[in-house]
N, C-alpha and C positions, 0 to 999 in steps of 0.2 A: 243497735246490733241487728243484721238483719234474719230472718226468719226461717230464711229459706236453708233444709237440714245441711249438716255438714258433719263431714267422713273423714275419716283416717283409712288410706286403700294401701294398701303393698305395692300395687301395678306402677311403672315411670308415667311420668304424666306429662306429656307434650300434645301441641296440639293436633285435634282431631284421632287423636290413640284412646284406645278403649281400655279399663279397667272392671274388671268382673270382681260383684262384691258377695261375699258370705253369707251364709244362710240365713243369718242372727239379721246382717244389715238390711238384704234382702226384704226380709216378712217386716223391719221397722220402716222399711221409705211404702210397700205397697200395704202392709195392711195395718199400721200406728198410723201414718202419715198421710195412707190414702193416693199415693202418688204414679203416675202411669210413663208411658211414654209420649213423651216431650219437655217434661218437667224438668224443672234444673235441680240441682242439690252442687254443694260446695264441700270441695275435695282435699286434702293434700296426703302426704306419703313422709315427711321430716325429711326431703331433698329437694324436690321442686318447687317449694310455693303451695300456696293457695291457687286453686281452680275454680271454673266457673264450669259447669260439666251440667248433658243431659242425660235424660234418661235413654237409652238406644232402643232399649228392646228387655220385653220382660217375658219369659218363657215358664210358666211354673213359678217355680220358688227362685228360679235365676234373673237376674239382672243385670246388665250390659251398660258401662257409662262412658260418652264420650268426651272429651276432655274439649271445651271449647278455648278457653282464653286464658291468660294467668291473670287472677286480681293482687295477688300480693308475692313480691319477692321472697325466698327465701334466706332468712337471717342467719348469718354463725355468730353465736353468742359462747360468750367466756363458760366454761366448766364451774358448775357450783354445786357440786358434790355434799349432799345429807345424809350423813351416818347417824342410824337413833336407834335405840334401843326398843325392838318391838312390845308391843303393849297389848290388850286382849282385841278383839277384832276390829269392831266399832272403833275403835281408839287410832287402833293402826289405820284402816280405812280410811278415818278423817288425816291423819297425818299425811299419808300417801296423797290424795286428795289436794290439800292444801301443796301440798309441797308441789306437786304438780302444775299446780292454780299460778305460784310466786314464782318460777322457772328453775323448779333444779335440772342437773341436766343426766344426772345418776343421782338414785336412792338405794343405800346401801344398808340395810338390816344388819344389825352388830349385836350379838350376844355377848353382853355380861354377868356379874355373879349375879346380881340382880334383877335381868331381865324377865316378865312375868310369862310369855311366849314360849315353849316347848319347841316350836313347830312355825315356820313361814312360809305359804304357800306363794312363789315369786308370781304364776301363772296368774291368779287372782288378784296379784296387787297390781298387775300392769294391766288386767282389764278396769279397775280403779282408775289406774292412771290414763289410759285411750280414752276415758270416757271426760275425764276433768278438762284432758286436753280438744278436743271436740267442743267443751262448752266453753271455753273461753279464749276461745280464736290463736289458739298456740300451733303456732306452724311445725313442730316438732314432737315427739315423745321422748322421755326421759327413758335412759334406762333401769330398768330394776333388776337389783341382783341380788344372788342365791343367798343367804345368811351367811355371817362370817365370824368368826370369834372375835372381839376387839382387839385386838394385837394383830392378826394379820390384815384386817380389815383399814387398820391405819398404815399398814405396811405397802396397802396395792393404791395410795395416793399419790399422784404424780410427785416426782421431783420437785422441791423448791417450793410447792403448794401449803401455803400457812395451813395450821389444824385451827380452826377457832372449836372451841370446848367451855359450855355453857357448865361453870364449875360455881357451885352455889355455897360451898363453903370452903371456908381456908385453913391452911395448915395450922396458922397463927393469927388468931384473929386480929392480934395488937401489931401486926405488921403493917405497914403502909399496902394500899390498896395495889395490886400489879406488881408484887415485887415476887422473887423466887420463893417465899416461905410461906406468901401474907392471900389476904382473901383478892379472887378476882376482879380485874376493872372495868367498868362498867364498857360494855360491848361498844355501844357508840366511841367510846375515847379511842380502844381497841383498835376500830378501824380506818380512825383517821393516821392511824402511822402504819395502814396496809395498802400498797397500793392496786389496781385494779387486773382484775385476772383469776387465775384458776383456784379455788379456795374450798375445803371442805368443813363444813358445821355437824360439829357431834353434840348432840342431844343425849343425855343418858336417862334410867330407864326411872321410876319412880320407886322414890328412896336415895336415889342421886348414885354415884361409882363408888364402891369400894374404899376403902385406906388402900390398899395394894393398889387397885385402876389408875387412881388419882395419883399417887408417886410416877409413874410408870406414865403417865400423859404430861406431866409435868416435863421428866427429863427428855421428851421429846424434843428434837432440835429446833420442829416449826408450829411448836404448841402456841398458843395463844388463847391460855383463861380469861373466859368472862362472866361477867352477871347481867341479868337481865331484869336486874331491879330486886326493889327493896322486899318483893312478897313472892313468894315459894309458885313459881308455878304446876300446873299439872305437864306432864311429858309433851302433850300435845298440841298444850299450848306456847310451848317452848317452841315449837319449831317451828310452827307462823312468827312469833316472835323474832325471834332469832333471822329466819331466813327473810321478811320484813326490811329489818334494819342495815342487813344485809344487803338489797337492791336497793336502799332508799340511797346507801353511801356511796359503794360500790360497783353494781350489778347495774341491770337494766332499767329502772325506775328514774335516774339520772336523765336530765336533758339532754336531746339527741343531738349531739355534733360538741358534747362538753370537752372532750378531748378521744384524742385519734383510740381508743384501746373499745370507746362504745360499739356493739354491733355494725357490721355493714351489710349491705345486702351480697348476696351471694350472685355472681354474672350465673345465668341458668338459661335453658331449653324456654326458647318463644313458642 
């Protein structure tokens, strides 16, 4: 990994175009970093790629970068939409984090009867997310959105987009595993009868969903209950889990060129 910093900028980035960076970025590349003009730092904006940019001009607290070269194309990658049930800060934090880290591509807070959170501050969870995305060379940021009740929050999922629903207990325990009554089937089996594409993972909150949540995600058209093994996880650790097995099957973690649906790169601005 190389060392040299690297930024999330708003500004389009083509070559030899300047992008002016924020106060916060600012004071971290000249007085964290130590860094002046002529210096490189590494850029991108979730449209053009990865940049290789200098420092132009440093004025005060302002800073000036010019966009020298593209090192990496920008990828469009499938939709993997994480609905979870927020948790106390820390908790949420590492979720947001994580989930950021594994490529979701919207993180969607969803209130249930059970949710422990009162209050989601969206502003705060995306500077979580700018920053997870900045450490680990992610060409893009996720959106994050306002909280939602679970009922409408499953409602504003695309068309046709499977729900997978990390469902840890069953109506009927004595049912065969994956059936409409009976306990969920294990997430791996799950996805091998889903094929590749836009998909949303709901995580629910600790204490698991309701009797009423759980009916009511069942008779969902594009529900798909699963478990994620044999021992009770914590909320948080559900969603690495879950979003995990998720790219390992279907998403980006797949060999490049396994079939025509994996990422391409996106034709962009030389």
């Amino acid at each position: 990994m190389s060392s040299t910093p690297r930024l999330f900028v708003e500004s389009d980035l083509v070559a030899k175009g300047f992008a002016a960076l924020d106060d916060a970025q600012a004071k971290y590349l000249t007085r964290v970093m130590r860094l002046g003009e002529g210096d490189h730092v590494r850029v991108f904006n979730g449209r053009d790629g990865e940049w290789d940019a200098v420092i132009d001009q440093v004025e005060g607290r302002s800073v000036l970068l010019k966009a020298e070269r593209r090192l990496r194309r920008q990828f469009e990658t499938a939709g993997l939409i994480l609905l979870f049930a927020p948790l106390k800060k820390a908790q949420t934090d590492f979720a947001v984090e994580k989930a950021t880290e594994l490529g979701a591509t919207v993180i969607q807070p969803v209130m249930t009867a059970r949710t422990q959170a009162a209050r989601v501050r969206a502003d705060r969870l995306q500077k979580v997310a700018l920053e997870a995305a900045e450490q680990t060379e992610r060409l893009d940021l996720p959106v994050i959105r306002y909280a939602q009740a679970l009922d409408a929050a499953i409602e504003s999922l695309p068309d046709g987009a499977p729900l997978i629903f990390c469902d840890e207990a069953g109506d009927d325990p004595e049912a065969d595993g994956g059936s409409d009554a009976g306990r969920a089937q294990p997430m791996l089996a799950a996805l091998e009868r889903l094929a590749p594409g836009c998909a949303g993972i709901l995580v629910g909150p600790e204490g698991g969903f309701s009797p009423e949540e759980r009916d009511r995600l069942r008779a969902h058209e594009q529900a798909v209950p699963v478990t994620l093994g044999p021992r009770i996880l914590r909320a948080e650790t559900a969603v690495v889990a879950a979003m995990a097995l998720f790219q390992a099957r279907l998403g980006d973690w797949r060999e490049s060129g396994a079939d025509d649906s994996f990422p391409k790169a996106i034709d962009e601005k030389s």
